[in-house]
N, C-alpha and C positions, 0 to 999 in steps of 0.2 A: 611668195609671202601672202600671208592671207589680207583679206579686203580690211581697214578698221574698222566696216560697219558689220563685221562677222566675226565670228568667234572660229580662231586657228585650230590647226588639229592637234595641236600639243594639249590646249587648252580644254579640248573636246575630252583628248583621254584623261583629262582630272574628274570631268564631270561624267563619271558612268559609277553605276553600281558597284562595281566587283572595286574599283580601284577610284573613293571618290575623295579627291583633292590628294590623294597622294602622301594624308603627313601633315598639307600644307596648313598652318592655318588660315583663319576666315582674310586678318590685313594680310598677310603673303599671297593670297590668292585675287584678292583685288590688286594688289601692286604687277603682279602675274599678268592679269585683263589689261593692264593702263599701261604695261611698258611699251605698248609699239604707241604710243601718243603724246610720249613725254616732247618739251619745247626742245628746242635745236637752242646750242653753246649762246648764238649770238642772239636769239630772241627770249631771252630769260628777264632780261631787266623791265621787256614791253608788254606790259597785259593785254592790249588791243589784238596781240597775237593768238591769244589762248583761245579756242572752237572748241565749243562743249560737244558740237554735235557727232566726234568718231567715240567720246567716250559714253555718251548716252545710247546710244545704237548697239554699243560691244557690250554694256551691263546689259540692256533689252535683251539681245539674243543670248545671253549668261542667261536670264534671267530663264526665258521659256525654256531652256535647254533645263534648268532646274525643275522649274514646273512641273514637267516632261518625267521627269525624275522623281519627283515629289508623287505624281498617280501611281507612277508603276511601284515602287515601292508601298503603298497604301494596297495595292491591288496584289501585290505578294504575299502581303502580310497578314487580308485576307483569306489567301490559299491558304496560309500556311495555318492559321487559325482553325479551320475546318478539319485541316489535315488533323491536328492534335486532339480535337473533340475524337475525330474516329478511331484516331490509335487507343484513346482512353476506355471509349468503350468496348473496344475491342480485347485490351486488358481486363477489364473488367469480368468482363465476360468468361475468359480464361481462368483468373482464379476461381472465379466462382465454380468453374469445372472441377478444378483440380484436389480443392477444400475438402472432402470430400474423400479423397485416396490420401491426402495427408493426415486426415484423422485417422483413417484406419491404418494407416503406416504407425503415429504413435501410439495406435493403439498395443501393435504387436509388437514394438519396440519394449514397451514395459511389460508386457508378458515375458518376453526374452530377458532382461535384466532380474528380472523375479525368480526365471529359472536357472542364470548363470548364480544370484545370489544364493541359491538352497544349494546349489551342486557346491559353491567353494564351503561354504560351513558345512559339509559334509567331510570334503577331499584336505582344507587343510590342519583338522585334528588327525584325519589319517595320514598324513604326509610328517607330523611331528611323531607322531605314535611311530610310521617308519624307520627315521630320523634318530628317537631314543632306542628300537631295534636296532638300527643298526650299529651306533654306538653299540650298543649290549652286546652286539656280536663282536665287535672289535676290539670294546672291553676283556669280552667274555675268553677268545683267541688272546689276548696281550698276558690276559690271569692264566692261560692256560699255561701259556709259555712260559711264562715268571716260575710258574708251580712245577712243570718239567724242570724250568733252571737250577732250582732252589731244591730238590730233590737228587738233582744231579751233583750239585756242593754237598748236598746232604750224605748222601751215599758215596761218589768217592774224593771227593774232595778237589773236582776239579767243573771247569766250566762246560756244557753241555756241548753237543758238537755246530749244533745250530747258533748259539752265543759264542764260541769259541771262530769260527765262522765270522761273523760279522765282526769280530774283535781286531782277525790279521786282514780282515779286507783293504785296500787304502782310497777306496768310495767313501767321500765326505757324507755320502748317504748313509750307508753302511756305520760308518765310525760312529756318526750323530745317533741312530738306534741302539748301537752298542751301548754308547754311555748313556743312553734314558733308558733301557734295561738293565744296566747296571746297577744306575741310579734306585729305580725302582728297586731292584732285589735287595738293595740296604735296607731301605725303608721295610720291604717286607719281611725280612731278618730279625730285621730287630722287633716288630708285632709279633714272630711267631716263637721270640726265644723267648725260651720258659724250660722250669723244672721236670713238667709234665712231659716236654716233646724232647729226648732224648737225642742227642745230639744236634740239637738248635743252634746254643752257644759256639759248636766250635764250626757249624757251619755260618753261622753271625759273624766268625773270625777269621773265617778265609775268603767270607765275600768283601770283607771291610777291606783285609789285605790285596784283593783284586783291584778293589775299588781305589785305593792308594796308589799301587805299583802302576794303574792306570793313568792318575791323574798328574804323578809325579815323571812319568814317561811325558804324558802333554806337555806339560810344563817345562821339560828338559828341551822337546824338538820346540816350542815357543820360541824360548832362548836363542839357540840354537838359528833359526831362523830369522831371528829380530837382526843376532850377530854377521848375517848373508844378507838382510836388510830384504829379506826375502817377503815382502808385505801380502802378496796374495794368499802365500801359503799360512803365514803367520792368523790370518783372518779365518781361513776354515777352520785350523787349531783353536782358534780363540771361539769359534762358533759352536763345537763338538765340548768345550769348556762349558760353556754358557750352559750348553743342552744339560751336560752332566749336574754344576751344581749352582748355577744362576752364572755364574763368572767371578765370583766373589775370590777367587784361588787367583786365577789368572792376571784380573784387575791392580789386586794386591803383589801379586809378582810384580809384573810392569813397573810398577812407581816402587818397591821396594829395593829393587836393581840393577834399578838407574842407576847408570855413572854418577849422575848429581847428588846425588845422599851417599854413594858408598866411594867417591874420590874427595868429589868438591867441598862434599859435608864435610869431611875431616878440615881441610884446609882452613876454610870459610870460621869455623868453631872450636879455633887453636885461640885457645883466650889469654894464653901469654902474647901474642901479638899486638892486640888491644890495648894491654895491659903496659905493655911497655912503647906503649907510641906515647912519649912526655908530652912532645910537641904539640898534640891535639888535647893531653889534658889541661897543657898548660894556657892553650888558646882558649878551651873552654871555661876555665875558673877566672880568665882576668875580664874582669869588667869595664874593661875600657876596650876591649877587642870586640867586634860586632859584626866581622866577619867572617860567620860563624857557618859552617857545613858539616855531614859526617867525616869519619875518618875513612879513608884511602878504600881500605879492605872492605867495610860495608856497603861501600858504593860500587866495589865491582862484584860482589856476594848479590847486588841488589840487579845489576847491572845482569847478569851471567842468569839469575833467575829469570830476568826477561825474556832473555836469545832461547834458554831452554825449553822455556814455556812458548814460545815461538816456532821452535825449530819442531820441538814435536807434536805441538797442534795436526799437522798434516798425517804425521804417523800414525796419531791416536784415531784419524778419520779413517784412514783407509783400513784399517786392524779390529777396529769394533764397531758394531752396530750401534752400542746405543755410546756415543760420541761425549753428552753431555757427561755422564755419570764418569767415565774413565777421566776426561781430563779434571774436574773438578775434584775427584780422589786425589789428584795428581798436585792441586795447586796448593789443596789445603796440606797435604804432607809437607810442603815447600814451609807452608805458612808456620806450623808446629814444631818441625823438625831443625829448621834453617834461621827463619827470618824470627821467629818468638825468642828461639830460645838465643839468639844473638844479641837481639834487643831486652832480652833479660840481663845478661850480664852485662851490656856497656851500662845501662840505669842502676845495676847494683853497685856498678864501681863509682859511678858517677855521685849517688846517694853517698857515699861513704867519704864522699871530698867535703862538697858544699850541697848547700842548695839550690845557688844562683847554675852551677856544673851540670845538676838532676834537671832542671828545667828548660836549660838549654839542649840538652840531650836527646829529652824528649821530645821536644819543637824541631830539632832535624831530624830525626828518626820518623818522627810522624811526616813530617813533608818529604824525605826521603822515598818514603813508602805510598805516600799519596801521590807521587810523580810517577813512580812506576805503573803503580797502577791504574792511574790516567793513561797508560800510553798502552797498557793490556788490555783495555776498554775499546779504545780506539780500535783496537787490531782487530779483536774479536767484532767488533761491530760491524768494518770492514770487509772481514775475512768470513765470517758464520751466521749463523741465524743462533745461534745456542744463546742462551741466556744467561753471560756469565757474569754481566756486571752487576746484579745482584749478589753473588757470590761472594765477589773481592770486594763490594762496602761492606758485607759481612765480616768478612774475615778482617777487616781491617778495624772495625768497630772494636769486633770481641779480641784482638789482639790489644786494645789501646783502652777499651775499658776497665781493665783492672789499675790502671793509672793515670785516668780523668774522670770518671765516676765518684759521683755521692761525695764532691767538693773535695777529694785527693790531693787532686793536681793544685787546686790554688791557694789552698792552705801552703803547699809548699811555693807557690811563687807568691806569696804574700811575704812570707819570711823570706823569700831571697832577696827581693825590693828592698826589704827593711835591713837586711843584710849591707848591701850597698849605698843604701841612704846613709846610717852608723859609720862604717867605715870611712864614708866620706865626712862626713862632719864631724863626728865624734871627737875627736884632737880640736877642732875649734871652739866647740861647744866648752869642754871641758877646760880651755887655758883661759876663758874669759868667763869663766864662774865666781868670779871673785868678783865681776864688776856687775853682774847680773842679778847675784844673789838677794840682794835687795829690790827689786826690780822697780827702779825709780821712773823709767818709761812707763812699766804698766798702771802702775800706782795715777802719775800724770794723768793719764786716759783717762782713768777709771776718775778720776776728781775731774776733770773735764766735761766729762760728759755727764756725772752726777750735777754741777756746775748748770750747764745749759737746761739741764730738767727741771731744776730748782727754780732757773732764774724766770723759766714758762710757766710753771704752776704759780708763782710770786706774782705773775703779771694776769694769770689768770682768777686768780680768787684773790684781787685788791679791792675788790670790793666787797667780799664775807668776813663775818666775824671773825677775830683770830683769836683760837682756844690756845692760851696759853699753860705751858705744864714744866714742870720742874726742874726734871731731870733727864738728859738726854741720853741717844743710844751710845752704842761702844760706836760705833760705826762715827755717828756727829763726836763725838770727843776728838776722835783721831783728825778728821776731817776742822775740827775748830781750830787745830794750831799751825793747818798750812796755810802756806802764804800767799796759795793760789787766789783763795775767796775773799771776795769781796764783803765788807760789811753786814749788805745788804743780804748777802747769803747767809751767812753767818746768823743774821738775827733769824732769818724764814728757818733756819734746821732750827734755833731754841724753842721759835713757837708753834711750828707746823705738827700735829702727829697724827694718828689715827690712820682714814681711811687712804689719804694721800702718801705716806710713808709706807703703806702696804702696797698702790699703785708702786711706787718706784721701785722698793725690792723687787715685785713681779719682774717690773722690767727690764732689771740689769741680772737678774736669779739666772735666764736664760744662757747670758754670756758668760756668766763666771762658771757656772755648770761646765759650759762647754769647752771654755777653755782649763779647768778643773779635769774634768773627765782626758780631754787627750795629752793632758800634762803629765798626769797617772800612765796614759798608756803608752806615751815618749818614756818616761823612766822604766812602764814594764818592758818595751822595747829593747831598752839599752841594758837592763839588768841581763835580759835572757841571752842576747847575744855576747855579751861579755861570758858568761856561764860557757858558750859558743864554742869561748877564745878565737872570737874574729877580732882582729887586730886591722885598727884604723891605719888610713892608708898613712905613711909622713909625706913631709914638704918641707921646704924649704918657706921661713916667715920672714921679708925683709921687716928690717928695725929702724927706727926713726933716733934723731940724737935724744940724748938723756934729758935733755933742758927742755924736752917737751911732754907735755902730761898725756898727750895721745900718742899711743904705741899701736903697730900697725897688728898688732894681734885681732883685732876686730875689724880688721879691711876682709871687706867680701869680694870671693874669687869668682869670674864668671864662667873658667874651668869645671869649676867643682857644680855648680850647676847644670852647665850644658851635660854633666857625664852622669848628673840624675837624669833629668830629661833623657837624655837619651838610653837611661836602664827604664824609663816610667815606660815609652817609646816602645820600647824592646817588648814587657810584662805586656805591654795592653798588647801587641802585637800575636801575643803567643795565645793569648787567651781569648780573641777573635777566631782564631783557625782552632783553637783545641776544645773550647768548648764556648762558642759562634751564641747558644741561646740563652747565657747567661750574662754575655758581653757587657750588656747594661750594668745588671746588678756589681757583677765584678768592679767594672770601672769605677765604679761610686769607690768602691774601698778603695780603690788602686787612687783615687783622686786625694781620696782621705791621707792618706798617709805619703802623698808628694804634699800635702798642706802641711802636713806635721813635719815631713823632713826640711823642705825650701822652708814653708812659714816660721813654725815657732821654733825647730832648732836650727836656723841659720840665719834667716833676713832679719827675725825676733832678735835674734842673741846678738847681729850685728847692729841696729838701731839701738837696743838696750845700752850696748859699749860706748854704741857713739854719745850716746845723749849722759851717762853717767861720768865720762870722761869729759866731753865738749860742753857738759851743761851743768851738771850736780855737782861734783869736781870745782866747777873752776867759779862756779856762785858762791862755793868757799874760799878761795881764793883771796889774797887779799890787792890791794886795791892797785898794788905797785908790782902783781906778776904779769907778765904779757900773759895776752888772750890768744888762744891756739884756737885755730880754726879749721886742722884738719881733718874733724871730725866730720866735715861737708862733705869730702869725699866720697859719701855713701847715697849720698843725692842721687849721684850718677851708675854708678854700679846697682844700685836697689830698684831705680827706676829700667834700667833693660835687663834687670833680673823680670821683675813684674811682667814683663812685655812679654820676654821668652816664656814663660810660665800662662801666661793670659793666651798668649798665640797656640802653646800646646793641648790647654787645654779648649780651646774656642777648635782647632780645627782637627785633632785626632780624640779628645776626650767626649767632646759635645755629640758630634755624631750617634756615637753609639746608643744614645739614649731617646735617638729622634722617635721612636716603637714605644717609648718608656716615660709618660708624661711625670709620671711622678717622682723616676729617678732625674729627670731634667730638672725637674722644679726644684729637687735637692742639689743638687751639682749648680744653680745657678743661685742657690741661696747658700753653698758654704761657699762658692768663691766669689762671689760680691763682697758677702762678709768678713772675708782677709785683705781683697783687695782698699773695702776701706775702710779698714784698721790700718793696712800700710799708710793710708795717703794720710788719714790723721795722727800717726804716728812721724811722718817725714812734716806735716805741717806742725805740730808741735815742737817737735827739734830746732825749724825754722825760728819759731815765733818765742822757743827759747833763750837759742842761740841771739836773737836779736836784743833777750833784756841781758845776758852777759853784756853784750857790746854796750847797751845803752849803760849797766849800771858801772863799765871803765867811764862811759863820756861822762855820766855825774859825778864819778872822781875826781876828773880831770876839770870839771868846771869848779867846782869847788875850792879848789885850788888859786883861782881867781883872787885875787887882794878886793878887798872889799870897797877901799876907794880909789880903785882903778877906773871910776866913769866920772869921777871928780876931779881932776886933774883941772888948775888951772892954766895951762900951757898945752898946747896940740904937740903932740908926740912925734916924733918923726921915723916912729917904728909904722912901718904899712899895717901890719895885724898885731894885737896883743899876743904873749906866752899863750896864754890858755884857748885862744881861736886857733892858733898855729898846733898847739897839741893834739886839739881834736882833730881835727881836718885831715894833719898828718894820720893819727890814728884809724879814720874811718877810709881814708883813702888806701891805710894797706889792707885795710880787711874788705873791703870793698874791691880790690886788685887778688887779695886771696879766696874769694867766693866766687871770681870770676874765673880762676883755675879747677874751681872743682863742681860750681852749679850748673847745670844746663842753662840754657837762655831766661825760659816762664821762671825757674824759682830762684834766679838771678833778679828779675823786674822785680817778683816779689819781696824779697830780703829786701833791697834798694828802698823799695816804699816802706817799708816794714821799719829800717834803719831812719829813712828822713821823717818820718812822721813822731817817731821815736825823737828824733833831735829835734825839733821844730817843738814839741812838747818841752823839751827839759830846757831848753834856750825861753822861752816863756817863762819857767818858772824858776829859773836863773834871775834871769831881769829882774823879777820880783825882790830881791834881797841886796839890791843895790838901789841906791841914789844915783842919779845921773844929770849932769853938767850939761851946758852948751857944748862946750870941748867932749866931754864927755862923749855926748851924742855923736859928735863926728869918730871917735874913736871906736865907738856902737856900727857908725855905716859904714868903717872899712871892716870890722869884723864883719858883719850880715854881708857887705859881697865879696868875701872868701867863703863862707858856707855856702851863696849860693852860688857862686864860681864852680864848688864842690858839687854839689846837688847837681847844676847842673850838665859835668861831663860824666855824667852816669846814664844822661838819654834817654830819661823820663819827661816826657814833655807837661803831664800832667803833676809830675811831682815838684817839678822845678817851677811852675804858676803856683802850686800849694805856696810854696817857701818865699816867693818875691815877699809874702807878708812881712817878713823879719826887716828888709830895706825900709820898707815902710814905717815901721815900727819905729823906726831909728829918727826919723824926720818928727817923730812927736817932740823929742827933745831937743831938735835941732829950729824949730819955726818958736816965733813970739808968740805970748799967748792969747791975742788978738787972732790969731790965722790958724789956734788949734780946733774953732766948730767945723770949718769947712773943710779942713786938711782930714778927720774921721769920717766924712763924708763922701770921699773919694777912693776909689783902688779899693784893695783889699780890705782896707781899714774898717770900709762900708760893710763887709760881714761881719765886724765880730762883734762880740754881744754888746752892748753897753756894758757891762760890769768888768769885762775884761778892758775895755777902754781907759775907765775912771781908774781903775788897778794900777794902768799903765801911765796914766796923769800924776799920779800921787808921786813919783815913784823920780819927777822933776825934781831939780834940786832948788830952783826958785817956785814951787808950788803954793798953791792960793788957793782959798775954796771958791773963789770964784770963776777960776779956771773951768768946774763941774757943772757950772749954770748953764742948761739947756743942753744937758746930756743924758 
């Protein structure tokens, strides 16, 4: 072991030249120096023990051992410094020698390129000039021969011994020359025949017949050999073809006698078979059937095309050189021959049914044909480098162009839609034309919402002068004698004219246009298809008993809806895949005309029914017929009509349009604009139906004995006749709105109903006198209404109505305790004037009772 006050030899060999520190770094190489001087286990806690003096000794002798180290390398680095000056000059030195034979090297280098360049523009016009010699000789021998041959026909009518020669050889060399001298001697026949050169013609007629009896002999062993499957041989034949007249004989052989066109074609193109499959036409014509495919035959016609075109892809490779041009003769024969003129007649027989028939025909046919041909695409992709799926979208386009092109195709699926719209509705439309014909809903609207425009320009020019003028329009006369408007309207149409009366036409001009114009085209609709003899689908219409004014004839089916949707469904479907760049535009109309079929002839004709039976009807009525209230029913059914109809158009109509800002903008401005016409069309009904009911309850209150609140004796009937009538009354109609309303327009009727009563109970009171007795006969009636009111679960409606309890304690307190009893409860809303109304109205009343009111 070495001394601590020395440096080991382990240590020693890190510090040398060739090998210094090994790797180590600078701490690992001191940790290295310091390991034989670390403390012993037990003296690590006592620093008195640590002696600097074996590690200051062992860095010391580290240290000059570097020093040491540190010269000699300083003193190498020297040498080596020197060395490199002298290599450099010494370099130096050298080229400068050589500089010298390198210029004269390029010098004679571009002399030599100067002279290889004059020797080739010398040598290779004469190597072309040889080149078209030689040609000319080979020419000049080929014409010689042809002219020996063509003399030899000339003279005795037979082939030269040299071409006769080459003819029986069976060297595919041989044969190949035969037929390009053959070939040639046609062509030159026919140059030299003429009137001049005596016996031209009938040697023009025995080389033509060589030239036949030749190519028809190929063509025989072809055969012949395809039938031995004999492909190598088949291939020089077809080569010795080619030579002779391009291949154009050969190629045309091939695909003309084919099994597939001279067996399969017959089979395939028996059009009594088509013809009499009922089952497929009959799948195809019903419009409630959707699942829909070609018939049997065409899918294995279509099927059997594939395998073939499959099967002899390999043939056609190894038998001809140029691979693309044979099988693409091959496909399109297929295409003209087979699969055209197939899909010609199933679309002519189809046209000759329906339209809905033609258009379903051709959506399988085209998808038929596009699946095959997806999977020939594939193959060849696969299988070759040929280029053929160009081809088959070709062929596929111009086969389906002459029956989607230049708007075709959707003219005729516009009329199949509207085909299946009519026939479904049609029979409905037409058995509630009698309750329609007036249209007292649209009329409603239309005074409704004239109504609210009126009553905003009335509030907006209350402060301009009002030109008053004479005579009013046609439009105000009619509008003067409904019962809808108010007074106040009433006066603003006698005096308002000019520039505002031209505002509002403007404004309503657009809607009556619009629904004007596709009213016209619903009747040209129905006119053309009747002309059709498309005969509406029947049904069965359940009936309601006789003693009721609503008959179920205007009940909407959610049948007959889902089976448009699902033809709308169908149409957009077809006209995505058949013609994809129009899809937008199309859908607009295809939208149009589910508006016109679901909207104005079916959900229109069933709200008209309801509202003329449920509402116009029975406002004629007189005061002692029951009020039918099954016109509600369409609450529910009209509302998840909308839904279905809102849903199909939100998630397969909208789409289409997402490219097409401005067919979107149309598509979300016509059905906003039906959507709410429906909703103000179901809120009017509502808010009709609500004055039927109120104007029974003013029947029924009126019927009231006059001094029935004057009694001087307290009654021992818990409610009066006329509380007990109504109550009964609203409570069955209130129990029948709950059978046919959803929840929302159930709350709403309910408030619509008590605010209605709460109103005519007010002006009830009015027309009587009332007693002390009296008054308590007033507070058992008020809580039986509001008993009524509130197990109907309006929490808000049933606080409206505590008023009426209230009420009742006016006539039951002295008239000392009536300032602060108005001052309390609900009493404290109502106006003063309705207060004093209500004071007078005591049957001990005083005007002093009003003092400080």
């Amino acid at each position: 072991m070495a001394s601590p006050f020395k440096v080991d030899d382990s240590t020693r060999r890190l510090l040398t030249l060739d090998n210094f520190l090994d790797g180590l770094t600078i701490g690992e190489f001191v940790e290295e120096l310091s390991k034989n001087h670390s403390l012993q286990d037990d003296e690590v806690n006592s620093v008195k023990y640590l002696d600097p003096k074996p590690y200051i000794r062992t860095f010391e002798s580290a240290l000059k051992i570097l020093n040491r180290l540190s010269e000699e390398s300083i003193q190498k680095k020297r040498q080596a410094e020197k060395e490199v000056e002298r290599y450099e000059l010494q370099h130096s030195q050298n080229v400068m020698a050589v500089a010298a034979d390198f210029d004269k090297m390029t010098t004679r280098f571009a002399t030599l390129d100067d002279q290889v360049t004059r020797a080739s523009s010398v040598i290779v016009p004469l190597g072309e000039k040889l080149t078209k010699v030689n040609r000319s000789g080979e020419h000049s021998k080929s014409t010689i021969f042809l002219i020996k041959c063509y003399n030899a026909f000339r003279e005795t009518g037979e082939p030269s011994q040299e071409l006769k020669a080459l003819g029986q050889s069976r060297s595919v060399d041989d044969r190949r020359a035969y037929a390009k001298h053959l070939s040639s001697l046609s062509s030159l026949a026919k140059k030299l025949q003429s009137d001049d050169l005596p016996g031209s013609e009938q040697s023009t007629n025995t080389i033509q017949k060589y030239s036949e009896t030749f190519e028809r002999d190929l063509l025989d062993e072809f055969h012949e050999l395809y039938r031995a499957s004999d492909f190598r041989q088949m291939k020089n034949t077809a080569d010795v073809l080619f030579t002779f007249n391009g291949g154009s004989s050969v190629v045309q052989f091939f695909v003309n006698q084919h099994d597939f066109f001279l067996i399969s074609g017959e089979k395939w193109l028996d059009n009594d078979s088509i013809a009499m499959d009922s089952a497929f036409w009959k799948r195809m014509s019903n419009s409630d059937r959707h699942d829909l495919s070609v018939d049997s035959a065409t899918s294995s016609l279509m099927d059997e095309f594939v395998e073939v075109v499959k099967s002899e892809y390999p043939i056609i490779g190894q038998v001809f050189t140029d691979t693309a041009t044979v099988i693409s003769a091959f496909i399109s024969r297929c295409y003209v021959q087979l699969i055209e003129a197939r899909f010609q007649f199933i679309l002519k027989t189809a046209n000759s049914l329906s339209a809905l028939t033609y258009v379903r025909c051709l959506h399988v046919l085209y998808g038929c044909l596009g699946s095959r041909t997806r999977v020939l695409k594939d193959y060849f992709d696969s299988h070759s480098e040929i280029a053929v799926s160009e081809l088959l979208d070709q062929l596929s386009t111009d086969l389906f162009y002459e029956y989607v092109g230049k708007n075709k195709y959707f003219e005729v699926e516009k009329r199949s839609f509207e085909e299946v719209v009519y026939s479904t509705i049609s029979r409905f439309e037409s058995e509630n034309e009698k309750y329609t014909k007036n249209e007292n809903l649209r009329q409603r609207i239309k005074q409704f919402q004239i109504q609210k425009t009126l009553e905003t320009q009335i509030q907006a020019h209350e402060a301009q002068p009002l030109h008053i003028v004479d005579d009013l329009t046609e439009e105000e006369e009619e509008l003067e004698g409904r019962e809808y408007f108010t007074g106040k309207t009433k006066s603003f149409l006698r005096k308002y004219t000019g520039q505002n009366r031209k505002t509002q036409a403007k404004r309503f001009g657009g809607l009556s246009t619009f629904m004007r114009n596709h009213s016209e085209r619903s009747s040209s609709i129905r006119d053309r298809l009747k002309t059709m003899q498309i005969q509406p689908e029947n049904e069965e219409l359940p009936s309601l008993p006789n003693s009721s004014p609503i008959t179920a004839t205007g009940t909407l089916s959610l049948s007959k809806v889902d089976k448009i949707l699902k033809s709308c469904v169908e149409s957009l479907a077809r006209t995505v895949e058949l013609v994809p760049s129009k899809a937008a535009d199309y859908g607009i109309e295809i939208l149009e005309i589910l508006i016109m079929g679901i909207g104005k002839s079916y959900v229109a004709v069933g709200l008209e029914v309801s509202y003329t039976l449920g509402v116009t009807n029975q406002l004629s009525l007189n005061s002692y017929s029951p009020v039918i209230l099954d016109h509600l029913a369409i609450f529910r059914t009209c509302s998840d009509i909308l839904f279905l109809l809102s849903s199909c158009i939100q998630t397969i109509i909208l789409p289409l349009t997402a490219n097409s800002p401005a067919n979107k903008a149309r598509l979300v401005d016509v059905t906003n604009g039906y959507l709410l016409r429906c909703e103000l069309s179901l809120d009017l009904i509502l808010r009709d139906t609500v004055t039927v009911i109120m104007n029974r309850v003013s029947s029924l209150l009126s019927r009231q004995p006059r001094k029935e609140f004057l009694a001087q004796a307290e009654s021992t009937q818990d409610e009066t006749e006329t509380c007990a009538a109504v109550t009964e009354f609203l409570k069955e109609c209130h129990l029948k709105a709950t059978t046919y309303l959803p929840e929302d327009t159930l709350i709403e009727l309910s408030k619509q109903m008590g605010e209605g009563l709460l109103g005519l109970l007010f002006e009830h009171l009015r027309k009587f006198k009332i007693s002390t007795i009296g008054g308590l006969t007033l507070t058992k009636d008020s809580v039986h209404y509001l008993a009524m009111i509130n197990s109907w679960g309006i929490e808000s409606l049933t606080e409206n109505f505590t008023v009426i309890k209230e009420v009742a304690n006016l006539f039951l307190v002295s008239s000392d305790l009536i300032q602060s009893l108005v001052k309390e409860g609900h009493l404290a809303q109502l106006k003063p004037s309705v207060i004093r109304q209500l004071i007078v109205l005591r049957s001990d009343y005083e005007d002093a009772f009003l003092q400080g009111l």
